[in-house]
C-alpha positions in Angstrom: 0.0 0.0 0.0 1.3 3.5 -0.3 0.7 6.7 1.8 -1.8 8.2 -0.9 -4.5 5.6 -0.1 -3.7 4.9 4.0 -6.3 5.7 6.5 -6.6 9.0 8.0 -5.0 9.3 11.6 -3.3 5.5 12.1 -0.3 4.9 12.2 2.4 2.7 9.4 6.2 2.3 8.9 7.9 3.8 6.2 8.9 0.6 4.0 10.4 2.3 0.7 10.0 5.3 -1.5 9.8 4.2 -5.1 10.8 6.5 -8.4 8.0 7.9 -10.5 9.6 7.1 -14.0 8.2 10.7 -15.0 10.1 12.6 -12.5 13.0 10.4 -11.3 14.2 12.7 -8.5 11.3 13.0 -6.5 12.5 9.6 -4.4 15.3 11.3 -3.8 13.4 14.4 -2.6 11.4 12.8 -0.3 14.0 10.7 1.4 16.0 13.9 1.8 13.5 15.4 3.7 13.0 12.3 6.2 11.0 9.4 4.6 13.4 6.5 5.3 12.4 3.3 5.6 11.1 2.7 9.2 10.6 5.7 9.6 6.8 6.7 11.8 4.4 8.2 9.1 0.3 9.4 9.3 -1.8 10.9 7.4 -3.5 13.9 9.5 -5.8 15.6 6.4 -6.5 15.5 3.2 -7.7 18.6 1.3 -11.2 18.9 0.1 -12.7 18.9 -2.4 -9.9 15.9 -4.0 -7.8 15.1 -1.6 -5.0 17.2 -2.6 -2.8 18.3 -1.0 -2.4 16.0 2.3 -1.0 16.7 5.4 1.6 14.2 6.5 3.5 13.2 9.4 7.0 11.4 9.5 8.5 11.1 12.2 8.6 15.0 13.9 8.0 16.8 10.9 4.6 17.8 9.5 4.6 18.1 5.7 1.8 18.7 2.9 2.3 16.2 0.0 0.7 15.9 -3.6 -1.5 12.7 -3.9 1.1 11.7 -6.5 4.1 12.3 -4.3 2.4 10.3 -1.7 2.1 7.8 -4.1 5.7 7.0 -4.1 6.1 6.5 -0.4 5.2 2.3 0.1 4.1 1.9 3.3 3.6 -1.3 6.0 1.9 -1.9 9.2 3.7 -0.4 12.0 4.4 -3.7 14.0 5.3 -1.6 17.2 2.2 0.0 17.9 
């Protein structure tokens, strides 16, 4: 599953951001700015109407993400919760 479709307000584990053959360097973008595998992610809101932006949490930092940016963060349950 990835971030754009998880469930508002629950908590998942960063498992790997994947490259969006269209623009190549947003994996790298988003691991620079802290999604890392295992890493602590939510997402708090989504915009309406669309969904678009959302608001996102990794670990202490709060971030608003495009639904297709989302899309390349694969997430997994967080087995420490």
């Amino acid at each position: 599953m990835n971030l754009e479709n998880a469930p508002l307000a629950s908590a998942w584990r960063v498992k790997s951001v994947v490259a969006d053959p269209r623009h190549e360097e947003r994996a790298r973008q988003l691991e620079e700015i802290g999604f890392l595998p295992g890493e602590l992610v939510s997402v708090m809101t989504r915009a309406v109407p669309g969904g678009d932006p959302l608001v996102v949490r990794v670990g202490l930092s709060t971030f608003a993400l495009r639904r297709a940016e989302a899309r390349c963060i694969e997430i997994e349950a967080d087995q420490r919760a």
